[in-house]
C-alpha positions in Angstrom: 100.5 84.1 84.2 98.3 84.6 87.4 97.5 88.1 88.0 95.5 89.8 91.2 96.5 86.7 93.6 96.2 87.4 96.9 99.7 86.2 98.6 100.1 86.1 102.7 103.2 85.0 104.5 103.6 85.1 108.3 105.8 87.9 109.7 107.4 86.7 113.2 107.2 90.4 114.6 105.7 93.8 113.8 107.2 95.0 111.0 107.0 99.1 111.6 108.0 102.1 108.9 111.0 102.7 110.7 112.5 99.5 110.0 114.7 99.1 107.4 113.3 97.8 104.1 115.1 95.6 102.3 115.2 97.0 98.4 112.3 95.2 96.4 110.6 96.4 93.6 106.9 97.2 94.9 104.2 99.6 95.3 102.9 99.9 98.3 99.0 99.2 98.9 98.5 99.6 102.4 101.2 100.8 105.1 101.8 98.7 108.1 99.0 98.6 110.8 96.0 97.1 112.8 93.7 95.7 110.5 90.8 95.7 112.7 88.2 94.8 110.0 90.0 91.4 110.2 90.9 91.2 114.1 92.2 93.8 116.3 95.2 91.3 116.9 96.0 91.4 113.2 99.1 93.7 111.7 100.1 93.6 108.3 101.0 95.5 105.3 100.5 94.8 101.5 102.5 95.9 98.3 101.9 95.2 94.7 104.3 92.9 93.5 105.5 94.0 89.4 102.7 91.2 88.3 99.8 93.0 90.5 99.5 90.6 92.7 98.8 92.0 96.4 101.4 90.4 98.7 100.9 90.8 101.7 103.3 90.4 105.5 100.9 89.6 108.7 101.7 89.1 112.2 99.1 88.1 114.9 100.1 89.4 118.5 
C-alpha cells in the first residue's frame, strides 16, 4: 500500500472553518488559507488521510 502520496482535488469555492465539515476520519495538517509560498491566488487545506497520505482541497480565485 502507497503511503506519504500527495493527493489534490479541485475545490469549486473557498472552503472556510465555518463551514460545515462533513464527518471523515482525518487529522488535520494545515487549516484552510492563502498559500502564498505557492501563489497568492491559491487556497487550500490538507488532512492526513488514516494511510498518511496528505490530501489535500485547493481552489484558485
Amino acid at each position: 500500500m502507497t503511503r506519504g502520496a500527495h493527493i489534490a482535488f479541485v475545490a469549486g469555492s473557498r472552503w472556510t472553518p465555518s463551514t460545515p465539515r462533513p464527518s471523515r476520519p482525518g487529522e488535520p495538517k494545515l487549516p484552510p488559507g492563502i498559500r502564498a509560498e505557492y501563489s497568492p491566488r491559491y487556497y487550500a487545506a490538507f488532512v492526513y488521510d488514516p494511510d498518511g497520505n496528505n490530501v489535500e482541497a485547493v481552489h484558485h480565485d
